[in-house]
Structures are given as C-alpha cells and as structure tokens.
N, C-alpha and C positions, 0 to 999 in steps of 0.2 A: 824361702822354699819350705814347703812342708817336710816334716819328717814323718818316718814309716808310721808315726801313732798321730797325723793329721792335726800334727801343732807346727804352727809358722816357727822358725829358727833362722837368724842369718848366718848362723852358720854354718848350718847343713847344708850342701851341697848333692845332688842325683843329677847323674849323666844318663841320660834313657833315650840317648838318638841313636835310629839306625840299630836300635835291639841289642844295644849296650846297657849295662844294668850296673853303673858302679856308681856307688854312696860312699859318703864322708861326710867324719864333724870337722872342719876347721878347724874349731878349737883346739878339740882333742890334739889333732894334726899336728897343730903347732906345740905342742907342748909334750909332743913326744908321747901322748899315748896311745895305745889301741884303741878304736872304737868297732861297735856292731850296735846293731838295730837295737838290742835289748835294751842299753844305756841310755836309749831316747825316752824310755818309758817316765820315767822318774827325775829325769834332770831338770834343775831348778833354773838353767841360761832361760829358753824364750823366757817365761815370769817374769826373770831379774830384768829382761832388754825390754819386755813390756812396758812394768812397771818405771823404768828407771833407764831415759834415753839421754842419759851425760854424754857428752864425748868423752870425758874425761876420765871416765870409770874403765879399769881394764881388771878381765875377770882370770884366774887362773885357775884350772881345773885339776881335780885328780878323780881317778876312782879309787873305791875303797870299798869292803867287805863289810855288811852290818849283819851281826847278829843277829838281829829282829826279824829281817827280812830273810831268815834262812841262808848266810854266806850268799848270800846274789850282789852281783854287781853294780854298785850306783855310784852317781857323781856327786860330787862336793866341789862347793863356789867358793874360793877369798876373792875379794875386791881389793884395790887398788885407788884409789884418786891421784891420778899425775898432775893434777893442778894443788892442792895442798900439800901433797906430800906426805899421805896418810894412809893408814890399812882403817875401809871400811867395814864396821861391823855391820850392818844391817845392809848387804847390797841392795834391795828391793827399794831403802829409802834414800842413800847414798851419804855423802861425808855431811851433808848439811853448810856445807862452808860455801862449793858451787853454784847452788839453784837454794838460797833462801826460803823457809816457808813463810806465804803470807802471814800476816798479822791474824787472822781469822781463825788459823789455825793453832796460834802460839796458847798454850795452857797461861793462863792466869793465877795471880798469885796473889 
C-alpha cells in the first residue's frame, strides 16, 4: 500500500472505507512503537524490501532523534538473517550467505 508520501510499503496499512481514515506501520506496530505520517518521510524499510526481497531477512525498527535533522524524528533499520544466524550490516544488500552474488559481480583479485 502506498504511504502518506506515495512510496509503496508492506507494511503500511490505511483503512479508508466508508470515511474511516485510520493508518498504521506494522512494523512499528509490532515492535512496540508509535508511528505518524512524519516517520514515512525518511524511512529506509520500502528501499531495504525493494532492494532486498529475502524471506529471510527480518528488520527491526526504532526511532531516534538526530541532530542534523533539527531533533525530528526518524527511523533506523538493523537486519537480521534467520537462515545464517547473523546481524546484517548492509540491509540493502543482505548477509551474502542467502542469495549468492553471481560470478560477474565478484571483484577480482
């Protein structure tokens, strides 16, 4: 479903039947946080699910306060791999253990 800033998300959630007007992250939901529309601005989830459709990858969220951005509220992403059994650093590209990169791609040495 799209979110309020017109990026696909699965797991954003709007109820708009019958002149009902309620939104949710799932995410968030699940993990115990608030969410509002602002948070969609800047979260890094659709990108990571774009980029990066594992099954195996599980993302966990928080928000947090940056400096830069004037005390505004944004999301941070850790991964997860349940099939290795590893915390991924690069969500976007995943554990590398999973989904193999072709030969094509491997840097030569």
């Amino acid at each position: 479903m799209r979110t309020p800033n017109g990026i696909e998300c699965e797991y954003f959630y709007g109820d708009y039947l019958r002149g009902r007007s309620r939104e949710e992250c799932r995410l968030l939901d699940a993990a115990g946080l608030e969410w509002d529309a602002s948070l969609c601005r800047g979260c890094p989830v659709p990108g990571i699910r774009r980029a990066n459709a594992c099954q195996f990858i599980r993302l966990k969220p928080r928000v947090t306060r940056s400096l830069f951005s004037g005390f505004r509220k944004q999301v941070q992403v850790s991964a997860w791999c349940e099939k290795s059994e590893t915390a991924v650093p690069e969500p976007h590209i995943g554990c590398g253990q999973c989904h193999p990169l072709p030969e094509i791609f491997e840097v030569k040495k």
